[in-house]
TORDRENLUM-648677 format. One record per atom (N, C-alpha, C, CB): residue number from 1; atom name; x negated, y negated, z negated. Coordinates in steps of 0.1 Angstrom, whole numbers. Glycine has a CB too. Layout:
REM residues N
NUM | CA | X | Y | Z
...
//
This chain:
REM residues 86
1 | N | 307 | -2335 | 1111
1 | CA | 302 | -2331 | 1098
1 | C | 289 | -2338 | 1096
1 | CB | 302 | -2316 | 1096
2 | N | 285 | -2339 | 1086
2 | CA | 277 | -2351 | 1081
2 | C | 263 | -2338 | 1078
2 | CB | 285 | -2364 | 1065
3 | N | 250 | -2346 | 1080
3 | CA | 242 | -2336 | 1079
3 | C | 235 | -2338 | 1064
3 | CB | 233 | -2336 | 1092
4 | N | 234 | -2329 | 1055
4 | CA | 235 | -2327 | 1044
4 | C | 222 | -2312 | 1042
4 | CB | 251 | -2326 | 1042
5 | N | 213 | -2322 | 1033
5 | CA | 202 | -2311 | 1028
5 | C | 205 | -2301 | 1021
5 | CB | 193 | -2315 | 1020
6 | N | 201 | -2290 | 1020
6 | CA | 201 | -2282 | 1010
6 | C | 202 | -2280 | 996
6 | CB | 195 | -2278 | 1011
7 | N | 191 | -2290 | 998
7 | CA | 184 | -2291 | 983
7 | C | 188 | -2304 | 972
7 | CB | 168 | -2293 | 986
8 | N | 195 | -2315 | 982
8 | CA | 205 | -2324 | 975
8 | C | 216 | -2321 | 967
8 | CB | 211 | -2331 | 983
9 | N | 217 | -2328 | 957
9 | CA | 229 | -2324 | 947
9 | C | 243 | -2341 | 948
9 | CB | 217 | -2322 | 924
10 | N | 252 | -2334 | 946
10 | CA | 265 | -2341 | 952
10 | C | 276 | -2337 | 941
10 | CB | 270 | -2333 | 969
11 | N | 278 | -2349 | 937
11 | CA | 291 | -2350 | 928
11 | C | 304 | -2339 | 929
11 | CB | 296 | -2362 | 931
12 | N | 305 | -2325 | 920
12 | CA | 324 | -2320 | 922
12 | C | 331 | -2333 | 921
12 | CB | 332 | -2309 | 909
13 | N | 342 | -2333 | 932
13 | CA | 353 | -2341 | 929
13 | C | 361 | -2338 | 917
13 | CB | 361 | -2342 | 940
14 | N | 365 | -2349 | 914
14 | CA | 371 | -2347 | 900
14 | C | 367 | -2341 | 887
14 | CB | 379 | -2340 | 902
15 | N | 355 | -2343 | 889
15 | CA | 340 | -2338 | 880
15 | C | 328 | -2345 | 885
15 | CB | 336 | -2319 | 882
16 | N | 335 | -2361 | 887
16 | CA | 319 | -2367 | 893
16 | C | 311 | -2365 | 877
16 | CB | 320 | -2390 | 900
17 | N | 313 | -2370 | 872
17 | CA | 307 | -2377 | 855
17 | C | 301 | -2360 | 847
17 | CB | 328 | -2387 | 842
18 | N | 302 | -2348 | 855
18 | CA | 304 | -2337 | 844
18 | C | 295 | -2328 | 853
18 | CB | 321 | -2333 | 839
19 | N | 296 | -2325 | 866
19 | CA | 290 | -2312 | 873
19 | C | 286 | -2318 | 885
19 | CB | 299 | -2299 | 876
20 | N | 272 | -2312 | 892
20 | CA | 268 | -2315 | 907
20 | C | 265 | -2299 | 913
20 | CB | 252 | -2326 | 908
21 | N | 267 | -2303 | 925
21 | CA | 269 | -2287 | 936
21 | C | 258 | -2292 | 947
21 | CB | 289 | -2284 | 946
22 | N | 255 | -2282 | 951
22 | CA | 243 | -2279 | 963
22 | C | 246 | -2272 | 974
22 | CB | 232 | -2272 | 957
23 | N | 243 | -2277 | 985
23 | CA | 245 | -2269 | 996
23 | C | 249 | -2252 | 998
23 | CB | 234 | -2270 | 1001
24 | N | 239 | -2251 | 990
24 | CA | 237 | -2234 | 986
24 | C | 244 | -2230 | 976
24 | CB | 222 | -2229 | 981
25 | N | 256 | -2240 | 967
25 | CA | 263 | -2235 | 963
25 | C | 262 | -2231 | 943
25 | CB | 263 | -2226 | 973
26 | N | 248 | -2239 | 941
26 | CA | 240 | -2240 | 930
26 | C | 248 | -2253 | 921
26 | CB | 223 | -2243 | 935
27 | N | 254 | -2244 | 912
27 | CA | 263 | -2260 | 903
27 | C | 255 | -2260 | 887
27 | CB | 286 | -2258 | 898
28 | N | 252 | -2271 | 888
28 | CA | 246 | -2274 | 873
28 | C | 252 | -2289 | 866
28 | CB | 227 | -2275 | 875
29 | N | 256 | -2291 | 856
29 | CA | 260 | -2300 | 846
29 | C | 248 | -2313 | 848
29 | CB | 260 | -2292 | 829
30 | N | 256 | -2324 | 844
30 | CA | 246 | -2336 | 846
30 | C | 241 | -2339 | 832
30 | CB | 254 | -2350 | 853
31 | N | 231 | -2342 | 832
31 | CA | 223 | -2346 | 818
31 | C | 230 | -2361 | 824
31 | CB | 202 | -2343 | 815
32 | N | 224 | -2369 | 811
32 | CA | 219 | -2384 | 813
32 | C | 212 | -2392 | 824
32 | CB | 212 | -2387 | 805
33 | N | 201 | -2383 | 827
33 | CA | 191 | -2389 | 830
33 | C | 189 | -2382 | 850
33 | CB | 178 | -2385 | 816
34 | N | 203 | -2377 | 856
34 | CA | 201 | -2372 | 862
34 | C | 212 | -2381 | 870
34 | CB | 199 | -2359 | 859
35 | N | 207 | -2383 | 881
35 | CA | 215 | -2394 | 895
35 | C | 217 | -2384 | 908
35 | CB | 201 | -2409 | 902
36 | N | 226 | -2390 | 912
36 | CA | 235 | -2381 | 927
36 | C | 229 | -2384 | 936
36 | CB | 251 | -2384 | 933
37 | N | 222 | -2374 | 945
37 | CA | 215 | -2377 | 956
37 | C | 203 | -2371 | 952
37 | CB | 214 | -2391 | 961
38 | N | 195 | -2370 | 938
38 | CA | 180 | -2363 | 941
38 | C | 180 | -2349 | 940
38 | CB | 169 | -2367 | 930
39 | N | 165 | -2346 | 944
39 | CA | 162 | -2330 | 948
39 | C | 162 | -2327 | 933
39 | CB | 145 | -2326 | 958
40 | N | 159 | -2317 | 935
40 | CA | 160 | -2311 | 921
40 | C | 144 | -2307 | 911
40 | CB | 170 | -2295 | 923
41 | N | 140 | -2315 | 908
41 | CA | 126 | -2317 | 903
41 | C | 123 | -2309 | 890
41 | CB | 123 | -2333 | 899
42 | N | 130 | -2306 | 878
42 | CA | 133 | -2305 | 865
42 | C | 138 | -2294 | 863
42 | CB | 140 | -2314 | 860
43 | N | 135 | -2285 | 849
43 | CA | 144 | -2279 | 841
43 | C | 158 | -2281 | 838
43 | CB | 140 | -2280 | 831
44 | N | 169 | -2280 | 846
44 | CA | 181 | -2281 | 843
44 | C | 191 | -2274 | 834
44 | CB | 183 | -2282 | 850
45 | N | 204 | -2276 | 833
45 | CA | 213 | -2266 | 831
45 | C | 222 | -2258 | 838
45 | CB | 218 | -2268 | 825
46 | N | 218 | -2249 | 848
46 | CA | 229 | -2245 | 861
46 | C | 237 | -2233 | 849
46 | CB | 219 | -2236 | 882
47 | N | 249 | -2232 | 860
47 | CA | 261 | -2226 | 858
47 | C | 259 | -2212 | 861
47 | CB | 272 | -2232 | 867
48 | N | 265 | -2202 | 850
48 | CA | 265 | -2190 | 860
48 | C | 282 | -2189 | 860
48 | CB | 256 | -2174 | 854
49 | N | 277 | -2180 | 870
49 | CA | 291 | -2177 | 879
49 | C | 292 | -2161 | 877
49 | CB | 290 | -2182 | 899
50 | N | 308 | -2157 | 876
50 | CA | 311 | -2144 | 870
50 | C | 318 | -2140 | 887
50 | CB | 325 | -2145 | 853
51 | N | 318 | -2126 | 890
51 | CA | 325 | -2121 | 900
51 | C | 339 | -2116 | 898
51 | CB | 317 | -2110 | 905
52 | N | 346 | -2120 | 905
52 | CA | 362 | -2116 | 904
52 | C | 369 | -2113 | 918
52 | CB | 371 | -2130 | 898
53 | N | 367 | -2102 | 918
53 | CA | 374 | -2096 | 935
53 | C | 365 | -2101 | 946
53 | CB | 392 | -2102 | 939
54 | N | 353 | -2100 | 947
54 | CA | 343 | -2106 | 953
54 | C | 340 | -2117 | 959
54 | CB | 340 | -2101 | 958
55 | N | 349 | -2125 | 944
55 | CA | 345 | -2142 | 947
55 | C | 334 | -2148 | 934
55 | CB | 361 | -2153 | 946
56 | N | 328 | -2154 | 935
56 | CA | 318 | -2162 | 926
56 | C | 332 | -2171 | 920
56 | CB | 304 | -2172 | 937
57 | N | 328 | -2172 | 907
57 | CA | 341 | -2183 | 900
57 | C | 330 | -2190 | 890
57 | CB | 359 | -2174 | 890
58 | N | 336 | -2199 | 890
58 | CA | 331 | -2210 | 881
58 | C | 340 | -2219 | 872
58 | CB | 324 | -2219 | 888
59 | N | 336 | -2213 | 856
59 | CA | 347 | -2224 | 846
59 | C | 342 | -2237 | 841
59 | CB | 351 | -2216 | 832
60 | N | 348 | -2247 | 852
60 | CA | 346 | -2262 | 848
60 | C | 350 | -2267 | 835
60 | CB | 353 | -2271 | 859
61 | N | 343 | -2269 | 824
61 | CA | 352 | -2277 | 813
61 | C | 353 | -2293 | 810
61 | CB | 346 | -2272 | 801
62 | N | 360 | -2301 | 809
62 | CA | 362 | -2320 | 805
62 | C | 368 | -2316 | 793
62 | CB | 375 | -2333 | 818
63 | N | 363 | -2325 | 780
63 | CA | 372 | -2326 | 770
63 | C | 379 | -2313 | 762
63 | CB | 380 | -2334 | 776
64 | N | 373 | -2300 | 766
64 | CA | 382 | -2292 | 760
64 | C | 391 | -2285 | 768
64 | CB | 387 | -2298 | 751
65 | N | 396 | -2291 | 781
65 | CA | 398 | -2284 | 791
65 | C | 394 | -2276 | 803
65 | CB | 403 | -2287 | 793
66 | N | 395 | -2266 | 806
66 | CA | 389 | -2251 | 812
66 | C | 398 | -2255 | 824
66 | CB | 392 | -2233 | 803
67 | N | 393 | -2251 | 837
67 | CA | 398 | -2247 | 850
67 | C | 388 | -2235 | 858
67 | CB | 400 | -2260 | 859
68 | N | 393 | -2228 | 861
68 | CA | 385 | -2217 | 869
68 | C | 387 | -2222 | 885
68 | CB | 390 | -2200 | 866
69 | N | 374 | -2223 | 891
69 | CA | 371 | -2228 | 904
69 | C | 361 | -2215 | 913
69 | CB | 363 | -2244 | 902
70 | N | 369 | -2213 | 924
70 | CA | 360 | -2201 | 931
70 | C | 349 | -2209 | 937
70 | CB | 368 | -2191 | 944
71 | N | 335 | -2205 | 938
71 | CA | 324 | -2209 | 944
71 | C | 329 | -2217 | 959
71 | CB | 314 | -2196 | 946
72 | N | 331 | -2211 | 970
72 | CA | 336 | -2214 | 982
72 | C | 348 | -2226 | 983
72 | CB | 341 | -2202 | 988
73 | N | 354 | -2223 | 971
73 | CA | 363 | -2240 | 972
73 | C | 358 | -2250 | 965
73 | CB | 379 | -2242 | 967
74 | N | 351 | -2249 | 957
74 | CA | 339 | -2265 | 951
74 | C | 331 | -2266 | 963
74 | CB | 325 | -2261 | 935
75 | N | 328 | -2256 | 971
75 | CA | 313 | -2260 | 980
75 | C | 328 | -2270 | 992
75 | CB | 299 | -2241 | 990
76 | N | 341 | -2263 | 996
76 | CA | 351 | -2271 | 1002
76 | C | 352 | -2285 | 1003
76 | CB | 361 | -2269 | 998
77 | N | 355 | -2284 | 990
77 | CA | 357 | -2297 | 982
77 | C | 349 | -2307 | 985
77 | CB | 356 | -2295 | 968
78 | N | 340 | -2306 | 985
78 | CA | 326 | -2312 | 984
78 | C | 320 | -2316 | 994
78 | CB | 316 | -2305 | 978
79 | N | 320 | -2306 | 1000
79 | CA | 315 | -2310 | 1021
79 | C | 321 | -2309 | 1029
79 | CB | 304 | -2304 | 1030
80 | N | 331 | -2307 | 1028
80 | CA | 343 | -2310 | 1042
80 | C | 354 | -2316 | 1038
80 | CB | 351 | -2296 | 1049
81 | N | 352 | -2327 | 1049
81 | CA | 360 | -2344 | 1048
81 | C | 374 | -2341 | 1048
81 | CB | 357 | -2355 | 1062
82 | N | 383 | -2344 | 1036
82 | CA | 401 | -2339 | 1033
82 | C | 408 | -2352 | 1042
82 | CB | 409 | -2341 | 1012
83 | N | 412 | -2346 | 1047
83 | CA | 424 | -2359 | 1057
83 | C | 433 | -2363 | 1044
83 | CB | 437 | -2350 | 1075
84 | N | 438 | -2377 | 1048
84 | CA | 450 | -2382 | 1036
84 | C | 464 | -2378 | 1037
84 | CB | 452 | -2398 | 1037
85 | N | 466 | -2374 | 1026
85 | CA | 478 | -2368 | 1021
85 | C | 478 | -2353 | 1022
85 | CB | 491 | -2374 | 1027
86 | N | 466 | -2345 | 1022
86 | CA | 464 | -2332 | 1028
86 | C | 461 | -2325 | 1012
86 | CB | 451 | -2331 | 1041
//
């Protein structure tokens, strides 16, 4: 496993262009002016997250379409390497 700061922000898959996630699990929307890989310096716009059977969930929107994503499988997604065709 690849060693990965805390405090770095990292593209959701399938939401490179729209949301970044943090070690700690902190997802905030990308402005313009904001690039993959820096600490987090600025006033942003993070996500809140609603509780549902004592998971953190988070509703990703593209274009008008909604998906609900539990905290623990975006942070999955994101830092532990998927083998192919898995």
């Amino acid at each position: 496993m690849k060693n990965y700061s805390p405090l770095l922000w990292h593209a959701v898959p399938g939401y490179e262009d729209y949301y970044q996630i943090n070690l700690l699990g902190t997802i905030r929307r990308i402005s313009k002016s904001t690039t993959i890989g820096e600490a987090d310096t600025g006033k942003k716009k993070y996500l809140k997250g609603r509780i549902n059977q004592g998971y953190v969930e988070y509703r990703l929107c593209v274009n008008g379409v909604q998906k609900v994503y539990g905290q623990h499988r975006l942070l999955a997604l994101t830092f532990i390497p998927q083998p192919p065709n898995k």
